[in-house]
C-alpha positions as CSV (number, residue, x, y, z in Angstrom):
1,X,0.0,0.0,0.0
2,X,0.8,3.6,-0.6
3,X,1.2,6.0,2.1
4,X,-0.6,9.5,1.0
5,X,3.2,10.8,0.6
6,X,4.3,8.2,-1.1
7,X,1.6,8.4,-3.9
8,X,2.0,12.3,-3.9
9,X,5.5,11.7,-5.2
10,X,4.6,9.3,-7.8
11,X,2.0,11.3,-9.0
12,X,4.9,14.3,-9.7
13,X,7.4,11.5,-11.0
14,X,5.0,10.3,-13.6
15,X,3.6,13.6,-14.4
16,X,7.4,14.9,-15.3
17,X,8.5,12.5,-17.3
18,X,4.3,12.8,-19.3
19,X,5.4,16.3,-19.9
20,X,8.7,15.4,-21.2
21,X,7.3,12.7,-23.7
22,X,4.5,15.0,-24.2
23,X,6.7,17.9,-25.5
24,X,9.0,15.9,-27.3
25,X,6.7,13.2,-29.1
26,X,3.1,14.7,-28.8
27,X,2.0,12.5,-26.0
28,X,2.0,12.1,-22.3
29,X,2.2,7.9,-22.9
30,X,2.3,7.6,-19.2
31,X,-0.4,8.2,-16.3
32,X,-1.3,7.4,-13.2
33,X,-4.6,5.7,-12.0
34,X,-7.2,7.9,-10.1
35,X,-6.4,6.0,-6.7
36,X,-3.2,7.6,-6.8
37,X,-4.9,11.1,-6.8
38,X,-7.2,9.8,-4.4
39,X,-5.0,8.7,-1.9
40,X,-2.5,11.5,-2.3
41,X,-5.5,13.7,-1.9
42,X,-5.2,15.7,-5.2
43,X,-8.2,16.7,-7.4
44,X,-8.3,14.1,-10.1
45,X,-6.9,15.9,-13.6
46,X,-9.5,17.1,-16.2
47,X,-10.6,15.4,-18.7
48,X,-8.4,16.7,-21.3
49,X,-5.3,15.3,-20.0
50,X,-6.5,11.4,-20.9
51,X,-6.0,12.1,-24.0
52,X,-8.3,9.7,-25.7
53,X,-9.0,7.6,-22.6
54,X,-7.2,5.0,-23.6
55,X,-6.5,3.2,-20.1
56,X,-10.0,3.4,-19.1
57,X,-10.0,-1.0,-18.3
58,X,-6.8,0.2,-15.8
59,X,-8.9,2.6,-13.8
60,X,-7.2,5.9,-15.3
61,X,-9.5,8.4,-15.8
62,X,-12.5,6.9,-15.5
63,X,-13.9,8.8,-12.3
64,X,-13.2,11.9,-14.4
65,X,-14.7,10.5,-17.3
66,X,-17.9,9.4,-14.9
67,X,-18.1,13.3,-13.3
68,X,-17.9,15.0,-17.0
69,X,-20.6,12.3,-18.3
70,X,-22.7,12.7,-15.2
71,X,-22.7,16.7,-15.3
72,X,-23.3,16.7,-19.1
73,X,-26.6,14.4,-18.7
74,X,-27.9,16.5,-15.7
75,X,-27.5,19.7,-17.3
76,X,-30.3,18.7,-19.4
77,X,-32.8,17.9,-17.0
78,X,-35.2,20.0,-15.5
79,X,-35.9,20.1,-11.3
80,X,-39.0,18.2,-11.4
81,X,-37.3,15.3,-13.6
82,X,-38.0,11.9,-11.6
83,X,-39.7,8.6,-10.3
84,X,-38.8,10.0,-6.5
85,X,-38.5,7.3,-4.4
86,X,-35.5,6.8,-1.8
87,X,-32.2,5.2,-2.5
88,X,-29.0,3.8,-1.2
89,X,-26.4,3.8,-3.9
90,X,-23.5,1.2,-2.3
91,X,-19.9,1.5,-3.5
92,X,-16.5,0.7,-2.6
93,X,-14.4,3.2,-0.1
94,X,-12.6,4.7,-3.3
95,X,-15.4,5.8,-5.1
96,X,-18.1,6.8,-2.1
97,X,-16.5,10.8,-1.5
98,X,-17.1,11.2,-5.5
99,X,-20.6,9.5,-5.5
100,X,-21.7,11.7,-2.5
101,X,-20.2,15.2,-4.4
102,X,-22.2,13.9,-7.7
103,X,-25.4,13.0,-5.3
104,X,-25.3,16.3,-3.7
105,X,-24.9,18.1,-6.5
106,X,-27.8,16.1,-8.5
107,X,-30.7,16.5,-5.4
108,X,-29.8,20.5,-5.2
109,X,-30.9,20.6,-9.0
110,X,-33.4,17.8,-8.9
111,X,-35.4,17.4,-5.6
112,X,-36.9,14.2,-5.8
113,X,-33.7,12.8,-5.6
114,X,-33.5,11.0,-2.1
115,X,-30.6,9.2,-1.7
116,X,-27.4,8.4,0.4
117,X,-24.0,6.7,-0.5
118,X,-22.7,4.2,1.7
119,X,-19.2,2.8,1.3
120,X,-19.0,-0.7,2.0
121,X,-15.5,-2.1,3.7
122,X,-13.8,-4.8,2.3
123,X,-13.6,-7.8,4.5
124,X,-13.2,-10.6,2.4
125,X,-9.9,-9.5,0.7
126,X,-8.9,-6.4,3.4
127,X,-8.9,-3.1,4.3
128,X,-6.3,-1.8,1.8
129,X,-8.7,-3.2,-1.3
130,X,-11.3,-0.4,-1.8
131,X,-12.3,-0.5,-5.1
132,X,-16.1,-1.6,-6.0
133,X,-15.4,-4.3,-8.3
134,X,-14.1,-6.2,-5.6
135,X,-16.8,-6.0,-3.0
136,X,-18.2,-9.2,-2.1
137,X,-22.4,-9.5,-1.7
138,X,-21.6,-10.9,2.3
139,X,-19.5,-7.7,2.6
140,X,-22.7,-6.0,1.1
141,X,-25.2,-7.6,2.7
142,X,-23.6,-7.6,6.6
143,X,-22.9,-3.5,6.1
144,X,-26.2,-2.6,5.1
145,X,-28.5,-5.6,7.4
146,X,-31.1,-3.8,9.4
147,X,-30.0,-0.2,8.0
148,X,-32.5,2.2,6.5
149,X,-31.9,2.1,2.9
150,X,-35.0,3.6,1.5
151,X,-36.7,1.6,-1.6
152,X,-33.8,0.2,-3.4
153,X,-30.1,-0.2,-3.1
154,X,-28.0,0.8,-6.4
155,X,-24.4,-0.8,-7.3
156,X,-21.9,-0.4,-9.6
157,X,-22.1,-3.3,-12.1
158,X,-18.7,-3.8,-11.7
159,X,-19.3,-5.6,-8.2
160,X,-21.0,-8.7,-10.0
161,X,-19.4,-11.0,-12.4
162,X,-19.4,-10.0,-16.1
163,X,-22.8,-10.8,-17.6
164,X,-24.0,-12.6,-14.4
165,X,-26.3,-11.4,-11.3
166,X,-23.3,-12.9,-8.8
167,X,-20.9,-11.4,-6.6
168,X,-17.3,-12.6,-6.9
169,X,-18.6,-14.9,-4.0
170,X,-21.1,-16.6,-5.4
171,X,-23.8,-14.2,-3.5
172,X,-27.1,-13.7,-6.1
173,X,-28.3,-10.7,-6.7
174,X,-31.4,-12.3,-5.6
175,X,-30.3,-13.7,-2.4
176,X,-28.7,-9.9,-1.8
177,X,-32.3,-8.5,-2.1
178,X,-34.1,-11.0,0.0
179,X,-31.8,-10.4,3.1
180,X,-31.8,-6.5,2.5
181,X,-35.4,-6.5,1.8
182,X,-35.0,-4.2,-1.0
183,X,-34.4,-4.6,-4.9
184,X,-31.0,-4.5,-5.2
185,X,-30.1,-2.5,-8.8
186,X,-26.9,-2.8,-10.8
187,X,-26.2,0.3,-12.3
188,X,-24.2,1.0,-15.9
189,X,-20.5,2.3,-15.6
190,X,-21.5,5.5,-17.6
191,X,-22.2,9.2,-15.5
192,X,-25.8,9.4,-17.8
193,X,-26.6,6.1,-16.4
194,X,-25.6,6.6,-12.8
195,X,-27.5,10.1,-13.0
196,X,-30.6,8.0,-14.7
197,X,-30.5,5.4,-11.8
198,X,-30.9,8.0,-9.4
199,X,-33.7,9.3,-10.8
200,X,-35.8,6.2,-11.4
201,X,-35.7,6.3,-14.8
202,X,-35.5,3.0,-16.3
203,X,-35.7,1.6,-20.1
């Protein structure tokens, strides 16, 4: 693991030599993923300094891609947009601050949007793994038991196995919902579908 320090001088080792390739051959060829902002404590870069987003699969840039896409899609909304309802939208610990800034700044514009982000702590492979693609549904299920989580809980898609309703262990979506006693929603990776989710809106 990275201390903060530690990822803070990373972050300016990489971003040197970026400008230096940059300059000389028209591209930055090397970036760090957003948990190194995040754990440094930095503001992640904008969106112009991905170049074409071509790391996306390695977690670089994709939280800044997810903030541009979500602001873009609620621009065009108007305040009374929405199912209403309550919601708990469930992440890992890396992701929860940004989900909460995007859900703050969606239920100021929009009030029917009633929800709360809860980060859910990784037990099953530690602490220091805080990403949502690895949290487990008995992580899920024993963090949010007996909590008030409104009408439905929302994940990230990434926690279930690609094009399945299972957790990496072998918790169902299903089985998820019945001990939570709430629909439990997977939720598509991009900011318009996150912002969509939140709303109700379904297709």
């Amino acid at each position: 693991p990275y201390t903060q320090e530690e990822a803070a001088a990373l972050i300016d080792q990489v971003e040197a030599f970026a400008a230096g390739f940059r300059a000389a051959k028209g591209t930055s060829l090397a970036w760090c993923s957003d948990e190194f902002y995040l754990i440094a404590g930095r503001t992640l870069p904008d969106k112009s300094y991905y170049e074409d987003m071509n790391q996306l699969e390695n977690g670089v840039g994709l939280m800044r891609l997810l903030e541009t896409e979500f602001l873009s899609a609620l621009a065009l909304v108007g305040p009374d947009e929405g199912e209403g309802g309550s919601f708990t939208i469930a992440t890992g610990v890396a992701a929860a601050p940004l989900l909460e800034k995007l859900l703050q700044t969606a239920h100021k514009k929009c009030g029917k949007i009633d929800g709360k982000v809860r980060a859910i702590v990784n037990d099953f492979f530690g602490h220091t793994i805080d990403v949502a693609g690895l949290v487990t549904g008995g992580d899920l299920i024993r963090q949010l038991r007996g909590q008030e989580l409104g009408g439905r809980v929302l994940i990230p898609h990434t926690m279930l196995r690609h094009g399945e309703g299972v957790f990496l262990d072998d918790v169902t979506l299903e089985q998820a919902a019945e001990a939570l006693g709430v629909p439990v929603e997977p939720i598509g990776g991009s900011g318009g579908e996150l912002l969509d989710a939140m709303l109700g809106i379904k297709y």
